[in-house]
Residue, then its C-alpha position, 0 to 999 in steps of 0.5 A: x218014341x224015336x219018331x216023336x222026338x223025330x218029329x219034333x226037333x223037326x218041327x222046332x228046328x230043323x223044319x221051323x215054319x217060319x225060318x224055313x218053310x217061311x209059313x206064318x210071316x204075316x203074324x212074324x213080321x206083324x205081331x213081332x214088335x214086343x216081346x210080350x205080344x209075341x208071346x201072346x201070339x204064340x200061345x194062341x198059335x201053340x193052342x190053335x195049331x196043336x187042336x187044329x191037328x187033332x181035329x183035322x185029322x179026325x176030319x180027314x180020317x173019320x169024315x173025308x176019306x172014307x167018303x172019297x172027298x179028300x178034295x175038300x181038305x183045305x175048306x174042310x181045314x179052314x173051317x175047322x180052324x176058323x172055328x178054334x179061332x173064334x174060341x179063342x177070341x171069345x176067351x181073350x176078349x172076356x178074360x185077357x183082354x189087354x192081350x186081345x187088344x195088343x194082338x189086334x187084328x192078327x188075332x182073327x188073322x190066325x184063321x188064315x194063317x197058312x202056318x197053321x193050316x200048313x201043319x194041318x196039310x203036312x200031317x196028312x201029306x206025311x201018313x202021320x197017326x193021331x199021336x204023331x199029328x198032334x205031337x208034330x202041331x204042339x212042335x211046329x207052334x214051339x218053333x213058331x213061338x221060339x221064332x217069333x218070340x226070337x225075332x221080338x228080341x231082334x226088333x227090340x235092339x234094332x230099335x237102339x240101331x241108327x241104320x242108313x237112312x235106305x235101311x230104315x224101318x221095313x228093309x232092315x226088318x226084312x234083313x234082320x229076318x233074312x239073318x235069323x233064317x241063314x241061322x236057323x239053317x244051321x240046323x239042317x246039317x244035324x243028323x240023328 
């Protein structure tokens, strides 16, 4: 029980995908412009990452290393999550389709979100079992969320900001997510 929750204060603070492995920036600067979107964006991050773990893993186990086709890993992977993803789509575009609109064109994105496919390659380069794959997928997408859903915060209140001119726009962005990462780093100094 110690190494779950290891893993998952890892996962979410610690080892954020975002602020510190800096994995999925195209959906966190892209997608981060209202609360609500980002949280749209997160939750099919959050169900895309955790299954992905669980199928990918099952994959590598099951299919690729009993059969010594480890190399394949990142193909197998994306195949994988391009699959989950279109699931997604399919369900957002007939049931929700106001947030399949607000996503837009991060929605599909999410296929090559190297966030995701990151959580998959972590998994297997750690030796983590079922239980500890999926638990450290759920987490790693509750810190993307929390990043994501964070920085939309930010970005709602620099609205409110007149910068300089050189500042306008992108650059402040850019510094904005720089500050949220020194933050976040933080949390790297805490010890169980």
């Amino acid at each position: 029980m110690g190494n779950i929750l290891m893993i998952m204060f890892a996962a979410i603070l610690t080892q954020n995908f975002i602020f510190s492995r800096f994995y999925g920036c195209c959906p966190f600067l892209g997608v981060s412009d209202r609360p609500s979107t980002a949280l749209g964006m997160g939750m099919a991050v959050t169900f895309v990452m955790t299954l992905a773990s669980a199928a990918t893993w099952a994959v590598y186990r099951f299919l690729l290393a009993p059969f010594g086709l480890e190399y394949l890993k990142t193909i197998a992977f994306i195949l994988v999550i391009a699959t989950l993803v279109k699931f997604i789509e399919m369900f957002l575009r007939r049931y929700v389709p106001v947030l399949y609109s607000a996503l837009g064109i991060y929605l599909p994105l999410i296929t090559t979100n190297c966030a995701v496919l990151g959580a998959a390659l972590v998994n297997i380069e750690e030796g983590y079992s079922f239980v500890e794959s999926v638990v450290f997928g759920f987490s790693a997408a509750i810190g993307f969320t929390m990043a994501i859903c964070v920085f939309a915060g930010v970005r709602e209140r620099l609205n409110f900001a007149d910068p300089l001119k050189a500042f306008r726009g992108f650059p402040l962005l850019l510094i904005s997510a720089g500050l949220a990462a020194m933050a976040f780093s933080g949390f790297s100094g805490m010890k169980f």
